[in-house]
C-alpha positions in Angstrom: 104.2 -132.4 54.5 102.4 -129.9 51.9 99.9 -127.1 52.7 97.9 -126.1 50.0 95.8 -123.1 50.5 92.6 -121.4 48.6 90.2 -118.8 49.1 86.3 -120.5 48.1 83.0 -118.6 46.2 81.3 -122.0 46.6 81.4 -122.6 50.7 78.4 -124.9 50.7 80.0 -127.5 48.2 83.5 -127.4 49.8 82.2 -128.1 53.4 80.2 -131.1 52.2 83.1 -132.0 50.0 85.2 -132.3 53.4 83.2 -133.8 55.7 80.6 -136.1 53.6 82.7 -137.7 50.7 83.1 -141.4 50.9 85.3 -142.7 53.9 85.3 -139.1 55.1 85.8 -139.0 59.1 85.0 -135.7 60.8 88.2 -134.7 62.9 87.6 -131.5 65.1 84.5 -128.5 64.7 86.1 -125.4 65.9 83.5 -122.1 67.5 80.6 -124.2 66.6 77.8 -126.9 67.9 79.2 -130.4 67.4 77.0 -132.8 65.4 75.4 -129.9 62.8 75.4 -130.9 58.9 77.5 -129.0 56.7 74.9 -127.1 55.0 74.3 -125.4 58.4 77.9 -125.0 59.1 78.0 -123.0 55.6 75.5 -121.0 56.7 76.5 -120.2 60.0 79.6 -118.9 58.3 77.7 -117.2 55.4 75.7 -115.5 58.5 78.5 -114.2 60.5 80.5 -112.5 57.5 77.3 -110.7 56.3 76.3 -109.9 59.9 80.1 -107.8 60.0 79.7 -106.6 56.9 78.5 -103.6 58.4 82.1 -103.0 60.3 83.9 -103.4 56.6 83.9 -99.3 56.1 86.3 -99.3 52.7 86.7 -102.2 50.1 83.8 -104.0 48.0 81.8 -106.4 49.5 83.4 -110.0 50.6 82.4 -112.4 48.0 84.5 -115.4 49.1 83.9 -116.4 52.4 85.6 -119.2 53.0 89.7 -120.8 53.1 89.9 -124.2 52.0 93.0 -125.7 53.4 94.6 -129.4 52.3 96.9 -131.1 54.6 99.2 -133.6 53.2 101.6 -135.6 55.2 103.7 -138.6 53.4 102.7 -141.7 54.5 105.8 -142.4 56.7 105.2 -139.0 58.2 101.6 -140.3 59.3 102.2 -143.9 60.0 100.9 -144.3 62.9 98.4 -141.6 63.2 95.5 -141.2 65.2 92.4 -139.0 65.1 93.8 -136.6 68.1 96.8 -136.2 66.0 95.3 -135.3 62.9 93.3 -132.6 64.9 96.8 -131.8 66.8 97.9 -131.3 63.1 95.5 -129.1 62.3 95.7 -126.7 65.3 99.3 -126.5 64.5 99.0 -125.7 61.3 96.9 -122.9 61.9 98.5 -121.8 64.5 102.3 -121.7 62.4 100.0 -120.0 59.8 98.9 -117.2 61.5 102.3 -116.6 63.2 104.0 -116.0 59.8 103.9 -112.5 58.6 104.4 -111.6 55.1 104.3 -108.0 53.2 102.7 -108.7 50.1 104.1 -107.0 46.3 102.8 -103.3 46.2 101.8 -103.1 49.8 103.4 -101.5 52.7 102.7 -103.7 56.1 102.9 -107.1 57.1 99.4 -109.4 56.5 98.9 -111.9 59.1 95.4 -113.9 59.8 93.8 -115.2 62.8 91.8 -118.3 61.7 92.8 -120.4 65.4 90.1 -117.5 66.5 88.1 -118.0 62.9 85.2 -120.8 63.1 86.6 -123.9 60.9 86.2 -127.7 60.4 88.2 -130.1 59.1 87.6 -134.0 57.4 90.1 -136.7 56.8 90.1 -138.2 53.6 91.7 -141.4 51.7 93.3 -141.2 48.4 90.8 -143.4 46.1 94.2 -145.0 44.3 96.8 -144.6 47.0 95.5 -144.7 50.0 97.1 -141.9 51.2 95.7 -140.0 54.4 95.1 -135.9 53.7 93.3 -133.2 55.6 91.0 -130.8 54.6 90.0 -127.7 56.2 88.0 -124.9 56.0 88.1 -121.4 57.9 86.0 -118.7 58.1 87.2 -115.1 56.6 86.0 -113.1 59.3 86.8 -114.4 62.4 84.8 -114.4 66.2 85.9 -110.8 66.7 85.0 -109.6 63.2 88.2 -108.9 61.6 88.4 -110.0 58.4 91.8 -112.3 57.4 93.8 -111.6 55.2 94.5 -113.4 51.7 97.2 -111.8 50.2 99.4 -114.5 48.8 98.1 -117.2 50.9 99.3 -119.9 48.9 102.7 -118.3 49.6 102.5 -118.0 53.7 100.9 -121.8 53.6 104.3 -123.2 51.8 106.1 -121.0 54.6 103.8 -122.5 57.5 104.4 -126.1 55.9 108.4 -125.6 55.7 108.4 -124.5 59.8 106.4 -127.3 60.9 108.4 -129.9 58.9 111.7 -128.3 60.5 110.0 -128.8 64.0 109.6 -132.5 63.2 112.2 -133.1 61.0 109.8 -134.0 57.8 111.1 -133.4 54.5 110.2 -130.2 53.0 107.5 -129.6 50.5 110.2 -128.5 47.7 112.2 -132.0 48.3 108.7 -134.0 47.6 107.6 -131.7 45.1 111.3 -132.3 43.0 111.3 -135.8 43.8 107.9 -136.2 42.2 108.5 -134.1 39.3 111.3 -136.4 39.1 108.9 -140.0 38.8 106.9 -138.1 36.3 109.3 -137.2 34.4 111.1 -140.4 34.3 107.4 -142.6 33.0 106.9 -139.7 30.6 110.2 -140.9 28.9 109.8 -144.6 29.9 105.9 -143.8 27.8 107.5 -142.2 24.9 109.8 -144.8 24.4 107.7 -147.9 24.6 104.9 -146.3 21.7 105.8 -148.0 18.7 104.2 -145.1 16.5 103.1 -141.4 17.8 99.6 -141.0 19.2 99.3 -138.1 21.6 96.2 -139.8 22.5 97.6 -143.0 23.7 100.5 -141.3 25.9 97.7 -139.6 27.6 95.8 -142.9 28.1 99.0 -144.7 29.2 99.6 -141.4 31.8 96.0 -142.3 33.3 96.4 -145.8 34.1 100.0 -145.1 35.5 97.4 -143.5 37.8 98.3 -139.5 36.6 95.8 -137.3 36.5 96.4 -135.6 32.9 94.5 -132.0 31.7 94.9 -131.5 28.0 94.4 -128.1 27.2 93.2 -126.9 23.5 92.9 -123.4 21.4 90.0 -122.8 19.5 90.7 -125.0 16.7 91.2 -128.0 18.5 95.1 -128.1 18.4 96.3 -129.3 22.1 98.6 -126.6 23.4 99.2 -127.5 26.6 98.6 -129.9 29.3 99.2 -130.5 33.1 100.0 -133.9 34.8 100.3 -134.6 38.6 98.5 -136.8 41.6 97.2 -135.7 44.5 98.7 -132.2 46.0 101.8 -132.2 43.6 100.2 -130.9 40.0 102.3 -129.7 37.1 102.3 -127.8 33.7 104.1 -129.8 31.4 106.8 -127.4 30.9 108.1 -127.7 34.4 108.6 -131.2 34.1 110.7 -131.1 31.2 110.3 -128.8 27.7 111.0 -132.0 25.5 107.8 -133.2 27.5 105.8 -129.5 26.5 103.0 -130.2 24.2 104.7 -128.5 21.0 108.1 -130.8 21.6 106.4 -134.1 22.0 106.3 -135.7 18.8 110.0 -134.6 18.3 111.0 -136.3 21.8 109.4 -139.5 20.6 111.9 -139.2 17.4 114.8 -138.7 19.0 114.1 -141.8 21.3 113.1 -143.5 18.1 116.1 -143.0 15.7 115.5 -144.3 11.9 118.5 -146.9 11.3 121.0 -145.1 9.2 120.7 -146.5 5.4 124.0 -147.4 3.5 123.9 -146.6 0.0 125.6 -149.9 -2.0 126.7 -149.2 -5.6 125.4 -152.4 -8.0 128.1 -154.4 -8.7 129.0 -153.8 -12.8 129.1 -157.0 -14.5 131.9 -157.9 -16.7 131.1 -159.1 -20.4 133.6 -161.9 -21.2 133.7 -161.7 -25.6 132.0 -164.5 -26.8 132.3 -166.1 -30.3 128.7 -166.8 -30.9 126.6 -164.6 -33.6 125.0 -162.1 -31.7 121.0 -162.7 -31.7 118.9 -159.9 -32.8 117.3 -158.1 -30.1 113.9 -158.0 -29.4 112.2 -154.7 -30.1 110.2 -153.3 -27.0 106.6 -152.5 -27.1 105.5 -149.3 -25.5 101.9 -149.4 -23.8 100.3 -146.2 -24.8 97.3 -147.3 -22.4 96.9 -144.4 -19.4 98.8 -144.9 -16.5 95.8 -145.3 -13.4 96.5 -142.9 -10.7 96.5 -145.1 -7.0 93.3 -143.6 -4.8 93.9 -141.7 -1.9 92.8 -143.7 0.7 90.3 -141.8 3.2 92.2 -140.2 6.5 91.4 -142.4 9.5 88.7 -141.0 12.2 89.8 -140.2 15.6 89.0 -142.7 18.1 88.4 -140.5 20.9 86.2 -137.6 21.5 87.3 -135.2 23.6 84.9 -133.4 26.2 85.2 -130.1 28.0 83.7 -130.0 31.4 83.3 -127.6 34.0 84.1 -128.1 37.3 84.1 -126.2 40.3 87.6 -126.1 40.2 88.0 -125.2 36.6 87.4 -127.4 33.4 88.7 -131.0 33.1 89.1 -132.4 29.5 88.5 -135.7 29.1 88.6 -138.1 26.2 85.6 -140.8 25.5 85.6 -143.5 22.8 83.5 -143.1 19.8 82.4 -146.5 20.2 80.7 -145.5 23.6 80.1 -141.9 23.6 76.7 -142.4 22.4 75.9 -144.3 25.7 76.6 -141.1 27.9 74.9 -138.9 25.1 71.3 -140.8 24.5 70.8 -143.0 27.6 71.6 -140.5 30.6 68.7 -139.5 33.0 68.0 -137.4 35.7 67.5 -139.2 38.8 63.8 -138.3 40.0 63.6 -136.0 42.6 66.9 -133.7 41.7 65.4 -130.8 40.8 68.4 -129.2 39.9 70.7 -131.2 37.9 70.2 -131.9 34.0 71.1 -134.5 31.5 74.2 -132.8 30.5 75.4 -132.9 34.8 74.5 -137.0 34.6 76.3 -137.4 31.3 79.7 -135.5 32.5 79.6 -137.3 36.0 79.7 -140.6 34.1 82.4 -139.5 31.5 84.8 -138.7 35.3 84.0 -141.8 36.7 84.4 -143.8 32.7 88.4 -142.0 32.7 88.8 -142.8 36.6 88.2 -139.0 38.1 86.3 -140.4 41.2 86.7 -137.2 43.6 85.8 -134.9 40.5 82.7 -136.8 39.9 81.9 -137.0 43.2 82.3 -133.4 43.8 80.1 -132.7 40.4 77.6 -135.0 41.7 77.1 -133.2 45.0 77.5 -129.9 43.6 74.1 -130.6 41.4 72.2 -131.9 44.2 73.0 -135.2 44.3 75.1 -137.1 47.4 72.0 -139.3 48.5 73.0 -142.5 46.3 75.9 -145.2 47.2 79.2 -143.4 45.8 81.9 -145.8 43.9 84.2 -148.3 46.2 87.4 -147.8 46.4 89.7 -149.9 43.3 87.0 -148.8 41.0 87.7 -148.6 37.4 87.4 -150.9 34.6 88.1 -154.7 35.1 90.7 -156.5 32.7 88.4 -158.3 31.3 85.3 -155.9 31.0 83.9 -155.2 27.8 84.2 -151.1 27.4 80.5 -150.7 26.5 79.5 -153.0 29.6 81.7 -150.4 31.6 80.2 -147.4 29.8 76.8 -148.8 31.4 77.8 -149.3 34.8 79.4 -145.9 34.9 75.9 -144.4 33.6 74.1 -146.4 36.3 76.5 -145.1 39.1 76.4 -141.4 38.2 72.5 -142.0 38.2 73.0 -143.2 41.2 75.3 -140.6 43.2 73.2 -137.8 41.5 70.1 -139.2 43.6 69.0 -136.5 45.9 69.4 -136.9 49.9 65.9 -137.7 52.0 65.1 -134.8 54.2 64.9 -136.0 58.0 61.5 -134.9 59.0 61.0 -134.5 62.7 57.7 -134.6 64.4 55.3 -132.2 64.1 52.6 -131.3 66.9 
């Protein structure tokens, strides 16, 4: 099993995120009604750290109000899971969390936290490639007594929580899965690099994708790529930690090592032997030299990049992605806000449709909603382009379902006296 843990500016999005994405199944509402929408939960939440505020005598204001947990069991590990163990799950893992104590760098007493006594919800999801069963969670900071919990290296005490709870079951640790699957990367990175017939930094990328990788180029100023991170699901990595001939400065050398030039032979010309003949020798024929000028060969034009590549920002951080010229000017010219979003814009449309073109379902999901959409059908599961699609046709239907998910959701009017 894997814990990951982060502390959340954006509460509202990452509560609907959890409990309203497609398949999502609510598992267990902790300290609050049953049956409220997530936009109230957020602000029930919102509400109770601002109403302690008041008890918070030294420090700056709390800004981030929220812990966003993700619980990620191996498949085996959750065979035969039901919905009371998933919410067993997540009572234990809280509970393991806020038993570990840890003294953080530059401070002088242990940090613990008490979110089993903080108000929290958590929502099962389904990996949109794999299938894979995960829970997320999200905690209050200041729990029912108005203590505020702790953060300090969170991320740190989750990995310690994780590794106690898969001793107690006898689950493989999170380093063991984390190594293995640096391991698989690693392995089709090479298996990539050998099978390209020429280098095109491009086309590994592309290749990474439909292994079903998520890949995040990263570029300076001037365009150059200087970095980039590949993983799936909980288990992300930079590039450099899953090999350095797979870093983004080494690649093209990688490729020429696994593609090694056949050595050439140098063959002196045989000298031919001139038997003496008896024959008058035959005057030889004088050369003519052209004094015409020799024609310099033009320098054929430098091909255009195929792809464009487009920075968008997520809640998360920015994802890169990379577009076809031959289609970019669908997402570009025919995007549209959906009518009655009052708060998304062209641009919002046109980058949801670019994560759903290069497969990012969750991240276009999550852009949708954070925009005000969530109110239109969201993609099936096994989307993506079909084998025999035409990539413009593909381009359209992508436009036509971010127009879709970008809708806005119908307010539930009750009655009125």
């Amino acid at each position: 099993m894997i814990m990951l843990a982060r502390v959340v500016p954006y509460g509202g999005n990452a509560v609907r995120y959890a409990l309203e994405k497609e398949k999502a199944k609510v598992v267990k509402v902790n300290h609050m009604p049953e049956g409220i929408d997530p936009t109230a939960i957020w602000y029930m939440m919102k509400h109770h750290c601002q109403l302690h505020q008041q008890d918070r005598t030294v420090g700056r204001k709390l800004e981030r109000s929220m812990v966003s947990f993700v619980i990620s069991p191996s498949k085996e590990e959750a065979k035969n899971f039901t919905m009371n163990d998933w919410a067993n799950l997540g009572d234990e893992t809280l509970e393991t969390l806020d038993a570990v104590g840890l003294i953080p760098r530059g401070m002088e007493r242990e940090v613990k936290t008490n979110f089993r006594n903080s108000m929290n919800v958590s929502g099962l999801h389904s990996d949109s490639k794999s299938g894979t069963l995960h829970l997320h969670m999200d905690c209050c900071r200041v729990d029912l007594e108005g203590n505020t919990n702790d953060v300090h290296d969170l991320h740190i005490r989750a990995m310690m929580a994780a590794e106690i709870i898969n001793m107690r079951h006898g689950w493989k640790q999170p380093k063991e899965i984390r190594d293995m699957r640096k391991a698989e990367i690693a392995d089709f990175c090479e298996y990539t690099l050998q099978k390209m017939l020429e280098f095109d930094v491009d086309f590994y990328f592309k290749m990474l994708r439909m292994k079903g990788y998520e890949v995040t180029p990263r570029y300076d100023k001037s365009k150059k790529l200087v970095g980039y991170t590949i993983g799936k699901n909980a288990s992300v990595f930079k590039a450099s930690e899953v090999g350095r001939k797979f870093m983004a400065s080494q690649l093209e050398a990688t490729w020429k090592i696994l593609h090694p030039k056949p050595a050439q032979v140098n063959v002196k010309p045989a000298v031919a032997i001139v038997s003496p003949s008896s024959r008058p020798a035959c005057p030889s024929a004088q050369t003519t030299i052209s004094t015409q000028p020799k024609v310099k060969p033009i320098a054929q034009p430098k091909p255009m990049p195929s792809f464009t590549t487009f920075n968008i920002d997520m809640p998360k951080g920015c994802k890169a992605v990379e577009i076809p010229n031959s289609v970019k000017d669908i997402f570009l010219n025919e995007a549209q806000i959906p009518e009655g979003n009052d708060t998304a814009t062209i641009e919002n449309v046109a980058h949801v449709a670019m994560l759903l073109f290069v497969g990012y379902i969750d991240a276009a999901t999550s852009m949708s909603e954070s925009c005000g959409g969530g109110g239109g059908s969201a993609p099936e599961s096994g989307w993506g382009k079909k084998d025999d699609e035409d990539e413009r046709l593909y381009a359209h239907r992508c436009l036509k379902m971010a127009h879709s998910i970008c809708k806005p959701k119908l307010r539930q009017r009750g009655y009125h006296r």
